[in-house]
N, C-alpha and C positions, 0 to 999 in steps of 0.2 A: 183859649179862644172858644172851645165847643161850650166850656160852661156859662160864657158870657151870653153867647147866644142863644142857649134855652134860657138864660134870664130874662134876657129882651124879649122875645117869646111871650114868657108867663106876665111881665110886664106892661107891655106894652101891645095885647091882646092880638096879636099877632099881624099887627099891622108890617107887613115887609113889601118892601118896592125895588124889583131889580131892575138894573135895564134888560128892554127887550132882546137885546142880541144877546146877553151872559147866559151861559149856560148854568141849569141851575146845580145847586151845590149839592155833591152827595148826601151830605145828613139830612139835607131839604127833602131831598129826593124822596130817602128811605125812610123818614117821618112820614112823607104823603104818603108811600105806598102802604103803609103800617097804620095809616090813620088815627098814629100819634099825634099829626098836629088837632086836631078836633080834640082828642081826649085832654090834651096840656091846656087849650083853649078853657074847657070846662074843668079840670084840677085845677086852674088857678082861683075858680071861685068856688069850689067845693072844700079844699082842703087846705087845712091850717098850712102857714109859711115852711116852718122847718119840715115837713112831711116833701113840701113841691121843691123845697132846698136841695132835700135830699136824693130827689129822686134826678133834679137836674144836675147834681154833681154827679151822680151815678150815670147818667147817660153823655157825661163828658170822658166817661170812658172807655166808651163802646170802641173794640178792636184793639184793645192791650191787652197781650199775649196773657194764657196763664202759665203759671210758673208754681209750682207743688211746693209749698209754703211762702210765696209772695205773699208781701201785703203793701206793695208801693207802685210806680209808675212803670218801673221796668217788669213789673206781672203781677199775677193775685193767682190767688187759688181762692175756690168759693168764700171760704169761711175769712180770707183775708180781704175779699175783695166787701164782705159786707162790715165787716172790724172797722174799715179802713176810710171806709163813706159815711159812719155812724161820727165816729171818730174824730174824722177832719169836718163834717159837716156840721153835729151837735155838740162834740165833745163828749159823746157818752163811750165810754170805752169796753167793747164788748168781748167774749173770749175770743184765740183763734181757734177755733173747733165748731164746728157745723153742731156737734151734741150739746156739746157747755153752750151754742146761744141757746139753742132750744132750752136748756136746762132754767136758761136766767129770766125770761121774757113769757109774757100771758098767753094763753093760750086760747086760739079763737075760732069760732065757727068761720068756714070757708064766705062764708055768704057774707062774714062784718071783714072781709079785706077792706083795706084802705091803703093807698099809695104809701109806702113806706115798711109797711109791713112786713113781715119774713117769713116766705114759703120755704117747706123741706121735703125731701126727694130723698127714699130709696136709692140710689143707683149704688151700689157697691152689696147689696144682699143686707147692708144693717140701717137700721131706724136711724133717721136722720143725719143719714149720709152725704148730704147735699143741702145747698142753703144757697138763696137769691131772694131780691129785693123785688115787692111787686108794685108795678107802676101803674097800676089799672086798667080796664078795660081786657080782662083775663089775660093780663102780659106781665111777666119780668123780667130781671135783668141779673144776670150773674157771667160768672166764672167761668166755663163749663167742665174742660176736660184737658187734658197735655195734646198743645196742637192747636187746641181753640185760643178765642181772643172773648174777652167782654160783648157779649151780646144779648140781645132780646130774646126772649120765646115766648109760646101762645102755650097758657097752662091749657088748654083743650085738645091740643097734639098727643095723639094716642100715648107717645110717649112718657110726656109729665102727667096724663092720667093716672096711668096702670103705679103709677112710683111716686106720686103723692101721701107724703105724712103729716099732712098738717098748715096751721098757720101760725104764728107767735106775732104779736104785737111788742115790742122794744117801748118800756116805761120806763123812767129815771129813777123809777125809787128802788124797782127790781137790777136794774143794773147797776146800780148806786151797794146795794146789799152784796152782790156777786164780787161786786171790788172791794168792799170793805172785809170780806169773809177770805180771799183772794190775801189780802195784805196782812193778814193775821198768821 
């Protein structure tokens, strides 16, 4: 249901009419207060399909638990949770390991993100320990932690500053090779 309605969204330019007495819907809500709905408004005409595919299956997931090797509806852990949206959404089949994506996909200045993208994060003391999907407007969307659920964060939160490694672009020819190399 959540992915239909960021389709309609991207679709249908965000034309939505509720009645006056309904109280508005949480995802509404937390898209306003996020000023996600303005960014999706402008991804839909900035960014190729599979990129805005991507990233609204990915926010049909927001608040499923993680779960330390998930990579389905009942939890994810980072590196599952971006496997798993590559996956069902493009069909490109990426490793489960936060290093092995890094290791498959291009490697790009901070400044050429683009919605779909994949940021990596220190948190554990070793180089790309952490992996989420970036939706634009200095935000993405992962996994986080045992306890957490699928959510958003602002890469400018002291946080994900101080523990930023990086950005990787996901190309079909580089993950095409990681699978062929992978089956051998």
């Amino acid at each position: 249901m959540l992915r239909t309605f960021f389709f309609m969204l991207l679709t249908a330019g965000f034309a939505h009419a509720a009645p006056a007495n309904s109280p508005p819907d949480d995802l509404e809500s937390l898209l306003a207060q996020t000023g996600l709905v303005a960014q999706f408004s402008q991804m839909g005409k900035t960014v190729s399909n599979q990129a805005s595919d991507l990233v609204v299956n990915a926010m049909g997931y927001i608040g499923v638990p993680y779960k330390r090797g998930g990579n389905g509806d009942n939890g994810f852990d980072c590196s599952g949770f971006v496997r798993a949206m590559y996956q069902n959404t493009l069909g490109l089949v990426l490793p489960h390991n936060a290093k092995a994506q890094a290791a498959v996909t291009e490697k790009i200045d901070r400044a050429e993100l683009q919605p779909g993208d994949l940021v990596f994060y220190n948190t554990l003391r070793k180089t790309f320990s952490h992996v989420g999907i970036y939706i634009g407007d200095g935000k993405f969307i992962h996994s986080p932690r045992s306890g957490g659920e699928v959510r958003i964060e602002n890469m400018s939160d002291t946080y994900w500053v101080k523990r930023f490694n990086g950005a990787r672009r996901v190309t079909p020819s580089l993950t095409a090779q990681a699978a062929d190399t992978n089956t051998r």
